[in-house]
N, C-alpha and C positions, 0 to 999 in steps of 0.2 A: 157024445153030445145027445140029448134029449132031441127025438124026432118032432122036430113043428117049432123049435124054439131059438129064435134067431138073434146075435147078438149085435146091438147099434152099438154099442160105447162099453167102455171099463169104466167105472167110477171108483174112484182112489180112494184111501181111509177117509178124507176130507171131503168129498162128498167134489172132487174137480172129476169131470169127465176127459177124457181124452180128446173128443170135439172141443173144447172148451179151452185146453191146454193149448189145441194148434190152434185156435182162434187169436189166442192171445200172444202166442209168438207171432202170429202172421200182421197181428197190431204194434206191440214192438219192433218187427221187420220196417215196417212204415214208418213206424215213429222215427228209427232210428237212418232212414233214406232219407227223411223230411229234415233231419237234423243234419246230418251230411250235405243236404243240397243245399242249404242255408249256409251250412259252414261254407260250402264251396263257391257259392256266388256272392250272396248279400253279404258274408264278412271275406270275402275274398281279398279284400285291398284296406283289412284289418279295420276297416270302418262301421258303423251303423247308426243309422239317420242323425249322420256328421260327427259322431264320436267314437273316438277310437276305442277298440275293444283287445282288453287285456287276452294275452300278455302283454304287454308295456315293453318291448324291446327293440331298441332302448327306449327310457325312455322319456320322450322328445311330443309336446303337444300341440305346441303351434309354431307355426311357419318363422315367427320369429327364433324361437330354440333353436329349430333346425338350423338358421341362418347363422346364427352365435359357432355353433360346429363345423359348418362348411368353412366361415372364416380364418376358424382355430386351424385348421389345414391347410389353408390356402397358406397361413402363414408356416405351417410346418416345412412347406413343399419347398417354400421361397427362401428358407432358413431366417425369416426377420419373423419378429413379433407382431401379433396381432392389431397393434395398435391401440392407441387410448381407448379405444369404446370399450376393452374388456375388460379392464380394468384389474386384469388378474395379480392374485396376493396371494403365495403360498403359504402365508401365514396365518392370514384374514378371511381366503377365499377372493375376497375381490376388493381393491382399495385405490383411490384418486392417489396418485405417485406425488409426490410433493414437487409444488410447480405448478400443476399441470392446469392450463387454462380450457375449454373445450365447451364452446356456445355459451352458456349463460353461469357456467360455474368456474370459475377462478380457485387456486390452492394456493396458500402462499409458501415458505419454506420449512413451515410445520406441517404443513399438510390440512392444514386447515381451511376452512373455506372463506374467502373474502368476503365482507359484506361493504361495508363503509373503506377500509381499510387493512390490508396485511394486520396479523397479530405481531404488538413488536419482539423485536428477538432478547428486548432487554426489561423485565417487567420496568411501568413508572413506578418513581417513588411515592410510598402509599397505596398504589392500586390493590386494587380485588381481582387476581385472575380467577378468572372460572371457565373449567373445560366442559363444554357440551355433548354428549354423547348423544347416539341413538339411531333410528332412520329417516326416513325420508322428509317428513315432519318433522324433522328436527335440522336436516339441510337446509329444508325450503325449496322441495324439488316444484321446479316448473315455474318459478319466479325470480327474478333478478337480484344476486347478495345481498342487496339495502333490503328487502323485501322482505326475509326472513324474518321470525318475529326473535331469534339470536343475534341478527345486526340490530335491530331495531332497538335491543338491551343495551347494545355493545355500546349506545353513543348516551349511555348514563356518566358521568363524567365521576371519575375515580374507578370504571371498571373494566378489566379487558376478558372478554369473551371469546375463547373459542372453540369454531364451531369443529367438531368433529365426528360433525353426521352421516352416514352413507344410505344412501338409499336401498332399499332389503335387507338393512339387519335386524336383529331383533338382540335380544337381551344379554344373547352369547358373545355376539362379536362386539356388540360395545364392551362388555368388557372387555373383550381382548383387546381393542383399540386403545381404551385407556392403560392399559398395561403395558402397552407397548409405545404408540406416540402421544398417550396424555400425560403419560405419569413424569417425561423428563420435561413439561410447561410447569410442574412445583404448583401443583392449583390449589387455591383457596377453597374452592369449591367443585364440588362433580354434579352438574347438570344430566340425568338420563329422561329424553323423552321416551315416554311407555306408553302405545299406540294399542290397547285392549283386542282387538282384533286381528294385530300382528303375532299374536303370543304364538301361535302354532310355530312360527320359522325357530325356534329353540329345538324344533323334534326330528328336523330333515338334516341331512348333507348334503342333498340336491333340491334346491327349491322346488322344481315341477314333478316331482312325487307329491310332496305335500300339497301344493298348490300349483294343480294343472294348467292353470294360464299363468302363471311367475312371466312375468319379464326378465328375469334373472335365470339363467342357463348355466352358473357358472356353482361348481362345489364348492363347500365348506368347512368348517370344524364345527363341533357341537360338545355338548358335554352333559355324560349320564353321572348319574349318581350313585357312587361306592356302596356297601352294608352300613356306613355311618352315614351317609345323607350327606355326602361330602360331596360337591362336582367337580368332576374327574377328565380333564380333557381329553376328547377324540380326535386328535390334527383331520386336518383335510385330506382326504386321500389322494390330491392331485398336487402333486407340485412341481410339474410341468407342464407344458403344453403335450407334450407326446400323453402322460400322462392321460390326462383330458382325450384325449385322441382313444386312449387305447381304452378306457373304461366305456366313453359312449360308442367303440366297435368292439367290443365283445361282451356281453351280455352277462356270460358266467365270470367274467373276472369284475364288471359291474358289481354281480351279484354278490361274489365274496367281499367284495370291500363296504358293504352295506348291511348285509343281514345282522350283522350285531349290533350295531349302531342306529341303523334312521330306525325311526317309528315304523313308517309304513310298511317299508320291505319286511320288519319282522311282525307287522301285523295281520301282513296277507301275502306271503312267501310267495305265492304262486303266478301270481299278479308280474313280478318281479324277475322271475327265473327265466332262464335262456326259453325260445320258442321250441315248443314240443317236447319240454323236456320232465314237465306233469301230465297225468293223462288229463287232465283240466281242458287243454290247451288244443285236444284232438276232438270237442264236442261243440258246437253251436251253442246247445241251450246250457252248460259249463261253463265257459267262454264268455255267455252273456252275463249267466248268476254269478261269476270272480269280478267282471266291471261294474257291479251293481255294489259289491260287499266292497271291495277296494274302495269306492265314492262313498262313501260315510262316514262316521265320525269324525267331520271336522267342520265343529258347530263352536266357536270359540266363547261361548256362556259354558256349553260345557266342562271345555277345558280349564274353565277358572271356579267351577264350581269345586267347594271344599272336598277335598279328597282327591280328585283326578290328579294322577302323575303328571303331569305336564304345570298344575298349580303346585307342586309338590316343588316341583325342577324348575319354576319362574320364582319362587320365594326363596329355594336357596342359589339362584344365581343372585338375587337382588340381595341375599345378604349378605357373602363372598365379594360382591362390589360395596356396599358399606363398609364390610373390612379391608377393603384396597384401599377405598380411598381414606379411609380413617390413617392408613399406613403412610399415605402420604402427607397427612396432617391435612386433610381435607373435608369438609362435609357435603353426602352426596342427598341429595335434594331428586325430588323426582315430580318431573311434569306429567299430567297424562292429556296427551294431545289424539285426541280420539278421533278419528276419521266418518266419514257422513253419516256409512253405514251404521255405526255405533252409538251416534248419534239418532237415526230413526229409531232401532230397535228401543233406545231406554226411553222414547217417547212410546214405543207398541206397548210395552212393556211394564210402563208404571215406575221402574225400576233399571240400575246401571247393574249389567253381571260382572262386572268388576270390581264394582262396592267393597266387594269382601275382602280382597287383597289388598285395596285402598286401608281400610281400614284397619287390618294387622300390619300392615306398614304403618302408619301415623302411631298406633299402639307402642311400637315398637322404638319410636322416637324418630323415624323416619320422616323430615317434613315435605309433603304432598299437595300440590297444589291441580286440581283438575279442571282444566279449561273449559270444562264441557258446558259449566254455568255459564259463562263469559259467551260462549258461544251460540248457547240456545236463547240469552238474553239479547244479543245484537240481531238473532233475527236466519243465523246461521241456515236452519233446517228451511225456511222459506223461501229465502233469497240465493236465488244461484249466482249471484254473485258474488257470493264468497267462496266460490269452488273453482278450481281451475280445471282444464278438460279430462285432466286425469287426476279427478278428485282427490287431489293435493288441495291445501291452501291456498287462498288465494292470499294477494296483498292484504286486502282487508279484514282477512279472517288472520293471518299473520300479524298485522298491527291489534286485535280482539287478545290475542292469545299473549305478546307482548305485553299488552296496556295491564290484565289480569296480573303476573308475573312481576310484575315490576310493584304493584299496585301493591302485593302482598308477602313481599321481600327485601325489596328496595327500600319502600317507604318505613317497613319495621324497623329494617335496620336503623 
């Protein structure tokens, strides 16, 4: 050592001093205490300012979900079935049992929904049967069977309609519904209402992955698309109640019955996988950026926009059920019975982001009637009176959407 000449620091090829290096680990030391005490308290009870933070396991969003699973058990314990409200269908996912009456919805022994009258079991002579598919909008949820705008058709004299709509399906399980209870009704005609903002339920097998507040808790079947563009059924993975039971308590067998199949679990794995079992899952601010990227894309203009897989996989479910029903010597007809929101936005908008799909159906020889006109001419978007509390239909947006329907089918004929 050179006498008088004293050394503060090493400075590295990069010009980092050694004061510099411990500076800044002793700020990731912090950072990463800050990130821990966060983890440890503010998401301690997996929440943060009131939303739950991935991982998702199970997973269960609102108090209602949770309820649908404590029941599924109660009934396990008891050895009896859960009862009507689950509605459960290993086949369908979840389906009204034929029969089955329960507050304001009536089935008759098709399984179809009452409005005026049971469907008869014998067509009349001369009639027009036509079977109704779809969801909720197309039951007539939250108004009384006359109410629907499918009874409201039904009492055209020469036609029998039925309704075979359930509430959360989307374009999968009507099909399979007609394939299964429409196809032995011999219909004349296949009704699908097609609810633009429903399209996403085509991409889940658990409604509240795709859509965290679902009122529906219960699994389903879905169907991706082969190398030829063909859809390819996925049964439900539940076809029992233990089933149900043992997917929503264990996380990795959850996980393996899903990551091939739903959208989201294969769009954001980690979201989805048992707790602590990515290092994702052991950081705060991690933790937080998985529940930010898991909550996006799912803008349903998007998903109808030209090229998105999910438009890809809704035109050839709709053209798979044009050859069902052609097979049964039927023409299927398709409503699009658009909900509020769908409604606001193509007024934000200037423009319907459905249009396009609308329109390579009609192209295609598919005929389309979209109630949206009907709707925004009554007065729809102004008057809440046309909406019922869970912006369903109301009656009178029910009789709007009938009157349109009849007006442009009926009368052609």
């Amino acid at each position: 050592m050179v006498e008088g000449l004293q050394v503060t620091g090493t400075r590295g090829a990069h010009g980092v001093t050694l004061e510099g290096l411990k500076k800044l680990l002793v700020l990731l030391l912090v950072v990463l205490l800050l990130d821990q005490l966060i983890l440890y308290t503010a998401l301690a009870d997996g929440f943060f300012l009131g939303r739950w933070v991935a991982p998702f396991d199970p997973p269960l969003f609102t108090e209602q979900q949770e309820d649908y699973l404590h029941r599924i058990r109660l009934a396990i314990e008891s050895g009896e079935g859960p009862g009507e409200a689950s509605l459960f269908d290993p086949e369908l996912g979840w389906c009204p049992p034929k029969g089955l009456t329960s507050g304001l919805y009536e089935h008759d022994w098709a399984g179809c929904r009452v409005g005026t009258a049971p469907l008869p079991p014998t067509r009349a002579e001369g009639a027009k049967r036509i079977v109704a598919i779809g969801g909720s909008f197309t039951l007539g949820a939250e108004v009384p069977g006359p109410d629907s705008w499918v009874a409201r058709l039904d009492e055209h004299e020469g036609i029998e309609l039925a309704n075979l709509g359930v509430s959360g399906y989307g374009i999968d399980q009507a099909l399979l519904r007609l394939r299964r209870d429409g196809a032995p009704l011999e219909p004349d005609e296949v009704w699908l209402g097609l609810m633009p903002s429903a399209i996403e339920r085509i991409t889940t097998q658990f409604p509240p992955i795709s859509a965290h507040w679902s009122s529906v808790a219960a699994f389903k079947p879905l169907f991706l698309l082969d190398e030829a563009g063909v859809p390819e059924l996925v049964p439900s993975p539940v076809q029992s109640f233990a089933d149900y039971d043992r997917l929503l308590g264990d996380q990795a067998a959850l996980f393996a019955a899903l990551r091939d199949s739903d959208t989201w679990v294969r769009r954001c794995p980690a979201a989805f996988e048992p707790r602590g079992s990515s290092w994702s899952h052991w950081f705060a601010a991690t933790r937080l950026a998985l529940t930010w990227l898991e909550s996006g894309g799912r803008d349903p203009a998007g998903f109808l926009a030209a090229g998105h897989p999910v438009r890809e996989l809704a035109r050839a479910l709709l053209e798979q059920l044009e050859r069902e029903a052609e097979a049964l010597g039927a023409t299927l007809r398709i409503v699009v019975v658009p909900a509020r929101s769908d409604l606001e936005r193509a007024r934000a908008d200037g423009s319907r982001y459905w249009e396009g799909l609308v329109q390579e159906l009609v192209a295609s020889g598919v005929p389309v009637l979209d109630a949206s006109d009907a709707l925004e001419a009554a007065g729809a978007l102004e008057d809440d009176g046309f909406w019922m509390p869970g912006n369903h239909y109301s009656p009178s947006a029910n009789a709007v959407v009938a009157e349109a329907v009849g007006a442009a089918w009926f009368q052609a004929d």
